[in-house]
N, C-alpha and C positions, 0 to 999 in steps of 0.2 A: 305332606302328601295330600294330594285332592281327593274326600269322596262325595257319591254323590248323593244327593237326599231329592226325590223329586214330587214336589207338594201336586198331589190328583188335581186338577182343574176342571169347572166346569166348559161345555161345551153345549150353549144354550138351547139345547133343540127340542121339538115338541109343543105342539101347541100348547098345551097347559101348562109349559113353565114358562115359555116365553107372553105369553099374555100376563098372566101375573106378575112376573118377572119386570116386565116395560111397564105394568100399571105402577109399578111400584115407583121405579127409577124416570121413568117418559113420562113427565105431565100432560103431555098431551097426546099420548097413544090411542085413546079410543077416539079422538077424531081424527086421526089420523086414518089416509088410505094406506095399506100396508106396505113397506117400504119397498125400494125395489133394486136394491144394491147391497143386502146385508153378506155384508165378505167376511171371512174367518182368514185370518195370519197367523201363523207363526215365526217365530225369530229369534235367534240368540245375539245378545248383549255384543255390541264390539268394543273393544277400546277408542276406537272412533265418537262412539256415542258419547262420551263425556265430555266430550267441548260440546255438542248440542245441547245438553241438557245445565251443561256451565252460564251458555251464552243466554240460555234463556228465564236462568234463574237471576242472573241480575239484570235482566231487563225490567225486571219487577220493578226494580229501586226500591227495596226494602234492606232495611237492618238484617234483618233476619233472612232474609232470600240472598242476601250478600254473603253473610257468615255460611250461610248452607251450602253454596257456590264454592267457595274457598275449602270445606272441609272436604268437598266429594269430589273437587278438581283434583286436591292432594291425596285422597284414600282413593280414589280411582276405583272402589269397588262397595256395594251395597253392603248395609249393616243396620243394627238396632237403629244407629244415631241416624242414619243414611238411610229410609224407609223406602225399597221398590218401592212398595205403594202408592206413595208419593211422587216421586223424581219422575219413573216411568212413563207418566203421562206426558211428562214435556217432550219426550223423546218422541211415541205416537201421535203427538199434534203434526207436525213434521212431516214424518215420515208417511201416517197414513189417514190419508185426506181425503180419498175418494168413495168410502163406506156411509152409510147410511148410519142411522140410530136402529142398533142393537146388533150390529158388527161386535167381531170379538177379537182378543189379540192374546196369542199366545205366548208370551214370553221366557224365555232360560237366561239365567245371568248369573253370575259369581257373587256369593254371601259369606260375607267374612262374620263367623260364628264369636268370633275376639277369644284367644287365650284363656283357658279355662283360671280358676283360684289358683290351684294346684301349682302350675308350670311357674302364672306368673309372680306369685308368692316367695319362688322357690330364684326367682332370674334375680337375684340380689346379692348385695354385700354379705362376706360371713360373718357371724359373732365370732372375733374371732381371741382366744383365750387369754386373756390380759395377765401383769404380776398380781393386778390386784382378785382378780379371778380364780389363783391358783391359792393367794392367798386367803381369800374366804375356804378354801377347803382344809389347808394345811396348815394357816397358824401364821406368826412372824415368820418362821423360817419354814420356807418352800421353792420348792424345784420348781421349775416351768414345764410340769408335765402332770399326767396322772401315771399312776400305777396300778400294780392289781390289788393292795390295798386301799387305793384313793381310786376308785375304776371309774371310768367316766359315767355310765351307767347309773353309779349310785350318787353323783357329785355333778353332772351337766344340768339336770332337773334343776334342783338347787338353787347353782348360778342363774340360769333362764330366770328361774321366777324373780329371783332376785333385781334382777336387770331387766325386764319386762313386766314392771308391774301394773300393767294398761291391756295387758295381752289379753287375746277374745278365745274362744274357742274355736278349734280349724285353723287357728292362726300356726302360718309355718314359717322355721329360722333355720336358714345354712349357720353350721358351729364349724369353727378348724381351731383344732388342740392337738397338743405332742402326747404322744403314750412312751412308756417306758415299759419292757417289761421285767427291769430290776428299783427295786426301792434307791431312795437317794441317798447320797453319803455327804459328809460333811464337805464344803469346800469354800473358796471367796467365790464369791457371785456380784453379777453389774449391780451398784446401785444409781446415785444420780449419775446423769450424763450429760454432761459438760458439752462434747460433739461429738458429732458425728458426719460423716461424709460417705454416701454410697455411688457418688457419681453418676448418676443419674438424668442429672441436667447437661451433660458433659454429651457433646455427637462423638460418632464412630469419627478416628484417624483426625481428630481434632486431639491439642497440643491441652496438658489439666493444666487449665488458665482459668479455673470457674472458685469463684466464691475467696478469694484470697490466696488459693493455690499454686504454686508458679511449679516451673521447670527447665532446666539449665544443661548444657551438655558443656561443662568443665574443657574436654581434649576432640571434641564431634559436631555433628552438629543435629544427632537425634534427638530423642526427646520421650518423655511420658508420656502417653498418647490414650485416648478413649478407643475401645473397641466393646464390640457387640458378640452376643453369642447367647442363643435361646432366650432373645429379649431383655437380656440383662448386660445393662453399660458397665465397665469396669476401666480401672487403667491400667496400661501393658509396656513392657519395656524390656527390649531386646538389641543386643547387636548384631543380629544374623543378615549379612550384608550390608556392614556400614563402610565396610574396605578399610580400615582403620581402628584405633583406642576411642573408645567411650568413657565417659564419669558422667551418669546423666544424674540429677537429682530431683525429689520429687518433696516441693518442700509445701509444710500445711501454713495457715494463717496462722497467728499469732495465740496461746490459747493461755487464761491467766488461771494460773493453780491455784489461787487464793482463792478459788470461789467452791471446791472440795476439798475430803478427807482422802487422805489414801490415794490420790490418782494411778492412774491406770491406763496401758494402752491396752487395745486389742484391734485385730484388721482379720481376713480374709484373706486367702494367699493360694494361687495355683501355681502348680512349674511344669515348664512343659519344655520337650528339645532339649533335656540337659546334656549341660557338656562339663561347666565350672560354676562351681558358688558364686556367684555374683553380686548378689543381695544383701547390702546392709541396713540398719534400722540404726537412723541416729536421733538423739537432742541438744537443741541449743537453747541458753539464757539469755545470749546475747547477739542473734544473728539482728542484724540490721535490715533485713529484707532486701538487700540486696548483693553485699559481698558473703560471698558464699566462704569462701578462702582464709579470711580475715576472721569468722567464728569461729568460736569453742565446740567443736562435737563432740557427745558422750555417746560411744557405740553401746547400743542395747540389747543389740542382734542375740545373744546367746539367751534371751528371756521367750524366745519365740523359734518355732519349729517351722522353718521354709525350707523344706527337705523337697524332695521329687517319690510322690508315692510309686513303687515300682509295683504294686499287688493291683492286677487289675481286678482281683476280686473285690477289692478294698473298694468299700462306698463312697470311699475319698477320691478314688481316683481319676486320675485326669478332673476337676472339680475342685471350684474355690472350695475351701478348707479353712477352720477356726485355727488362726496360728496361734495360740492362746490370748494371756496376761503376762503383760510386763511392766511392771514399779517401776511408776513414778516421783516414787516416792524424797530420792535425789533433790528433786526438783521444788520440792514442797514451797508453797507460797509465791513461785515465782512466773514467769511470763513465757513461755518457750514454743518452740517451732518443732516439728517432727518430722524429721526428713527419710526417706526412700531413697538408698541411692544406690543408682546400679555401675557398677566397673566391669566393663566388658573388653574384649580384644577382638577381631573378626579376622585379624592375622596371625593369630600366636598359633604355636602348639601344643597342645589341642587349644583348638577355638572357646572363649569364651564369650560363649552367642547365647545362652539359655535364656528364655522365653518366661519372664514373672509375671502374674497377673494379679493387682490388689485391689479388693473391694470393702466398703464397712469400716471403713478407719474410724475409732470410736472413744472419744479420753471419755474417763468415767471413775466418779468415788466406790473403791472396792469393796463388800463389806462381807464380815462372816456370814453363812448360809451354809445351804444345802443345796444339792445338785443332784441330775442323773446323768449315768457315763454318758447313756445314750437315749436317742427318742427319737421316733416316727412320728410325721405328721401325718393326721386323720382328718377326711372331711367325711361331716355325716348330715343330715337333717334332723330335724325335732319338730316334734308339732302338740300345742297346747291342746288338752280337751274338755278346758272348761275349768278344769281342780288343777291337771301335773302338766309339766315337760314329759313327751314320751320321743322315744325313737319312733321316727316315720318311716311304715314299712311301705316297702311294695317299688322303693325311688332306688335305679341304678346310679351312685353315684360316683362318680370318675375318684379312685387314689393318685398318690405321686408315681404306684408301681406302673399304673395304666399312662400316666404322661408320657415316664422312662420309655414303655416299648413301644410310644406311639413317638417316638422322638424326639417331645417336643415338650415344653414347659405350663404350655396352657392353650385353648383351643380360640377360633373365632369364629361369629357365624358364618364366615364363608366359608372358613376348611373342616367343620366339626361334622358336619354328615358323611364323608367319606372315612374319617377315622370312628364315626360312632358305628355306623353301618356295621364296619370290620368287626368292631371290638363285639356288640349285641348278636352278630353273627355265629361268635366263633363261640361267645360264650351261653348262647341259646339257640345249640343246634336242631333242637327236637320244636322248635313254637311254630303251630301252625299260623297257615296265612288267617290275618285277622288280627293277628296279638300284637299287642300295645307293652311297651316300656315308657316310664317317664323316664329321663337322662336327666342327671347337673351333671353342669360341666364348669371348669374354672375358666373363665377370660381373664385378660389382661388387671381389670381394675376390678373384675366384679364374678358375680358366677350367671350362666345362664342354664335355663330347664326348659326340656324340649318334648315331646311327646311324639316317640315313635313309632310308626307302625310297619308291618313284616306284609309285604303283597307276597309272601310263597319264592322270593326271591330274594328279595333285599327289604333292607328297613332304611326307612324313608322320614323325615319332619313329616310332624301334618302340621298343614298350613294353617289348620282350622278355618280353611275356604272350602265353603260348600255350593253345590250348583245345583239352585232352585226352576221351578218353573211356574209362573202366577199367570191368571186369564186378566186379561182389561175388557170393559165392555165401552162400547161409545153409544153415551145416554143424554136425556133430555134434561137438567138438571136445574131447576126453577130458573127454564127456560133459557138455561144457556147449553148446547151442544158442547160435551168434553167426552174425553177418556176418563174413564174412573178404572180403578183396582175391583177386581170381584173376587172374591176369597170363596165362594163355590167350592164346594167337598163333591166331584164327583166318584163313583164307586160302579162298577161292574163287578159285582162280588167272586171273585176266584175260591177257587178248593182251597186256599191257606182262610181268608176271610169266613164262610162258610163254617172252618176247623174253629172260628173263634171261637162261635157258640157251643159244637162240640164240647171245648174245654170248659167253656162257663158252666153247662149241665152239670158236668163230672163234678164240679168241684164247686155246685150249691145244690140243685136239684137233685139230684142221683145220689146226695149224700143219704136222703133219708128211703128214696126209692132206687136202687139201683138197676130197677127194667126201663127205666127213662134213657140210659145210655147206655149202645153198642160196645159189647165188649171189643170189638175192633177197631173201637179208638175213632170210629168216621162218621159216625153220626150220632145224634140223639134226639127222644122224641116228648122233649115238652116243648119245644119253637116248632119243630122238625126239621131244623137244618141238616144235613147231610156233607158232608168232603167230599163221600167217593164221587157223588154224582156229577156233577153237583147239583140239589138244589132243596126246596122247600116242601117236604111229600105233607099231603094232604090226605093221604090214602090212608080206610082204615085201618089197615092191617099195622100200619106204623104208630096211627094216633092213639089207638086203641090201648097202647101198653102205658096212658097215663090215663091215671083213674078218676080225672077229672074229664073227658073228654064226652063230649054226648053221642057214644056208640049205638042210642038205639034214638036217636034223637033225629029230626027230618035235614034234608040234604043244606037248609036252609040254617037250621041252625051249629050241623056242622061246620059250613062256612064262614059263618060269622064266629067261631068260636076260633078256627085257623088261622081266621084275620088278623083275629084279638092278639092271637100270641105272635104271628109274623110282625107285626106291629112294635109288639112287645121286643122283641128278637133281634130288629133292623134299630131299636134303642141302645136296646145291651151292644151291635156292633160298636156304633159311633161310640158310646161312652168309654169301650175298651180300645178302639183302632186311633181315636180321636180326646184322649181324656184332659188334654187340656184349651181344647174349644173352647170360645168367648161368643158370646152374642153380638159381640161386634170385633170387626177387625177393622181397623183406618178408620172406623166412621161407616164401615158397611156392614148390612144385616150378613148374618153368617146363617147359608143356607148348605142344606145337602141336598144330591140326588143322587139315590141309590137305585140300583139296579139288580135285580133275583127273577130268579126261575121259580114258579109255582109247578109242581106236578100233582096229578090227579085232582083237579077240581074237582068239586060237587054240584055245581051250579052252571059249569061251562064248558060247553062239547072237545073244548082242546084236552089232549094230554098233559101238552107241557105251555102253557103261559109266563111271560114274561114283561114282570112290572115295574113300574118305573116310583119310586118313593120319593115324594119330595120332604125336608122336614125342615124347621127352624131349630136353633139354638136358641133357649130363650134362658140358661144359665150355667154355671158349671155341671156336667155331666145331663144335664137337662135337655131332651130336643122333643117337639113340637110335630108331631104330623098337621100337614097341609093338606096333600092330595095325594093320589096315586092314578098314573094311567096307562091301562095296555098295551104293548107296544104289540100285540097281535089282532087286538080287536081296531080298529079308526078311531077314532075320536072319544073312545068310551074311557071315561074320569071317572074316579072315586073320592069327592072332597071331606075335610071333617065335617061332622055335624057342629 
């Protein structure tokens, strides 16, 4: 989401800051006769302008004016790396030619603020909970999960520091680990693994002919086949509509038992469309890799559950499923193949057409352990503070239960704002407009973190693009005529501005004297700022209720004592509206000019006067009066001594 931030600019007017101003920048303004073209533009940024300002930064023929070409051709939008400051000028050579020295140029453009810590810390890989991870918690024998004895809580810290031991403070880690929430019970569990095949590499409606795999239709002429479904490739094999008998077989590479104990299969298994068992799991010692017919097969089907779950409540349902552990023990030492083989009819009655989906085929040495029936996967955040791993509050982060009702298995940044939106909506119905959520969300390979914001409508990415607005002045600059960046803090102080001082009183001056500030919250009288009015009373009936003030003192020295604190006052603004001002910005003096209402002078027949303050920044929270002049009297300046 866009918002806007737009930086005050000046707007060079008035003899006495434009004379000082051009003394400063024009080396030759005072012999100068006064110009006689000085034009004021304004303009917003187009996407057009990036090939001007491309073309003209390698016209330079510099290293560096090349690389800078190349970076702002490709980001197409201002930033730290990418200084308006800078670029902006090549744009106004161009376009605005006809202005004198000490023209000025208004500019609005898009600033990309870059991805806060937070988001981008968070757009990464998860830790995500290893054997050997479960095992620092639980010993030799342990489940792939926590429980409420082993609670992730007291046992993710732990592992973190354990596996980050380079970690900074603020440093933040996506974690994914199973919970359980019954203790584990004895069972055999994978150890080493010999192979494994998730098909993966394998396209949709393409024939598993990948990595040594083949496939054979015996009495047809279908086949094992890849298919797709929520991003995950599997292989599928059916007879529904083959008009005929199937024997299709799905047969693995070669795998040599010699090199485990105890082997073992295991696979993943879906059924879908049942009509007949179709589904057998065989092994051979002796297939040749290619007569199918001619080998010994040893059916191992009844060691594994490829049944058709009928409970659609069931988590399993419709969903590849752990068809367990089947010993291979038979086979010990020896060389063998594992075949899938499906026998189907698409004429018989009742048809044997059912629809198997296997993924995960897995040989592996079995060994005793411990287990839990069951487990959910958790993603959560954590973030270092220096000493612990703690849980990182305050981050919406996406479960598997939120994929389920969004459909889908994991988001992308193209389609993740329309299901975030939903999801932040329904779940934070009461957040007024203004309020921010950060999101994870799981991609494909990775996770990303986004930072949302709620317009009173919908929630939205912020883009972290923001739309600035900087003054250029075109100056005399040891004799060469350019555009320059002028960083100018102009201010016509409003009733919020005005309020600043207000609160600054209340909460140092009015500590010790409490008749210094209005109890209505809109004014105070040691500056004499005022909200309701707004402006800077002078009068004594308001000066008077600070015991410093020279109440019987001559008209002359009351003013100069009003001065002292307006002075004073128009400091305390910029340091609070402006507190992290530089004495330079690009290479330019960083000036203000401010603008306030005096009421009731002592020395000057107006009511209400209206002054114009110029100051320098000459350090952090530091600014410098220059001058100040009338905007009611002509030409009447007030410089420093």
């Amino acid at each position: 989401m866009k918002k806007n931030i737009y930086l005050v600019v000046a707007l060079l007017t008035g003899m006495f800051y434009a004379c000082d101003y051009n003394e400063h920048y024009f080396d030759d303004f005072e012999d100068k006769t006064k110009p006689e073209n000085i034009a004021s533009y304004e303009y917003t940024f187009q996407d057009a302008d990036v090939s001007t300002i491309v073309t003209a930064l390698r016209s330079n023929k510099t290293a560096s004016d090349s690389a800078l070409a190349d970076a702002f051709n490709k980001a197409k939008v201002f930033s730290e790396g990418l200084p308006a400051s800078k670029l902006i000028p090549y744009l106004l050579k161009t376009k605005y030619i006809a202005g004198d020295v000490g023209s000025q140029a208004k500019i609005t453009y898009n600033y990309d603020e870059k991805r806060d810590s937070v988001v981008t810390s968070l757009s990464s890989k998860s830790h995500e909970m290893s054997a050997a991870d479960y095992k620092l918690v639980w010993g030799d024998l342990y489940p792939m999960a926590f429980t409420p004895k082993k609670s992730p809580a007291s046992n993710i810290p732990t592992i973190l520091k354990e596996r980050y031991k380079d970690a900074k403070k603020g440093d933040l880690k996506n974690v994914t680990y199973e919970y359980s929430t019954d203790e584990p019970v004895d069972a055999t569990v994978v150890g080493k693994i010999l192979a494994k095949e998730d098909f993966e590499t394998l396209k949709a409606y393409d024939n598993v002919t990948i990595k040594g795999w083949q496939t054979q239709d015996l009495l047809g002429t279908f086949s094992w086949q890849g298919r797709s479904y929520n991003n995950n490739i599997f292989a599928n094999a059916s007879s529904y509509n083959s008009k005929g008998k199937n024997d299709i077989y799905m047969i693995s590479p070669e795998y040599n038992l010699s090199a485990i104990n105890n082997p073992h299969l295991s696979f993943d298994v879906n059924v879908r469309n049942f009509t007949e068992n179709c589904l057998s799991i065989l092994v051979s010692d002796n297939f040749d890799g290619t007569n199918i017919n001619s080998a010994k097969w040893t059916d191992i089907s009844k060691s594994f559950d490829v049944s058709l779950i009928t409970d659609k409540d069931s988590p399993d349902y419709d969903k590849l499923r752990a068809a367990g552990m089947g010993s291979l023990a038979a086979f010990n030492g020896k060389k063998v193949h594992i075949a899938f083989r499906y026998q189907g009819d698409d004429t018989s009655t009742p048809k044997r057409t059912t629809t198997y989906q296997i993924d995960n085929v897995q040989v592996f040495e079995a060994i005793p352990g411990v287990k839990v029936e069951e487990s959910s996967t958790v993603y959560a955040a954590y973030e270092f503070d220096g000493s612990v791993w703690k849980t990182s509050t305050g981050k919406e982060i996406l479960q598997p239960s939120d994929y389920t009702t969004m459909g889908v298995t994991y988001l992308t940044t193209d389609n993740a704002t329309p299901y975030i939106s939903t999801y932040l909506k329904a779940k934070y119905p009461y957040d007024q407009k203004g309020a921010t959520r950060v999101v994870v969300y799981k991609t494909k390979d990775s996770n990303q973190a986004d930072e949302y914001i709620f317009d009173g409508t919908s929630w939205t990415p912020n883009t972290f693009i923001v739309t600035k607005t900087d003054q250029f002045v075109f100056a005399n600059v040891d004799g060469v005529k350019q555009w320059i960046f002028d960083p100018t803090i102009t201010e016509t102080m409003q009733k919020s501005d005005y309020q600043i001082l207000v609160d600054y009183v209340k909460a140092h001056q009015a500590v010790d004297n409490a008749a210094l500030w209005d109890t209505r919250g809109n004014a105070e009288y040691y500056y004499g700022f005022s909200a309701y009015y707004p402006n800077v009373s002078y009068r004594d009936k308001d000066r008077s209720l600070d015991p410093l003030y020279p109440v019987n003192g001559s008209d002359t020295d009351k003013e100069k004592f009003c001065n002292d604190r307006t002075l004073e006052g128009v400091k305390i603004f910029l340091t609070q509206k402006y507190p992290n001002a530089t004495p330079l910005v690009s290479g330019v003096v960083q000036y203000a000019q401010i603008t306030l209402k005096v009421y009731s002078s002592h020395v000057s027949t107006l009511t209400n006067e209206v002054w114009i303050y110029k100051m320098q920044c000459t350090g952090t929270k530091e600014w410098k009066f220059i001058q100040r002049e009338s905007s009611d009297r002509s030409g009447y300046i007030e410089t420093a001594e």
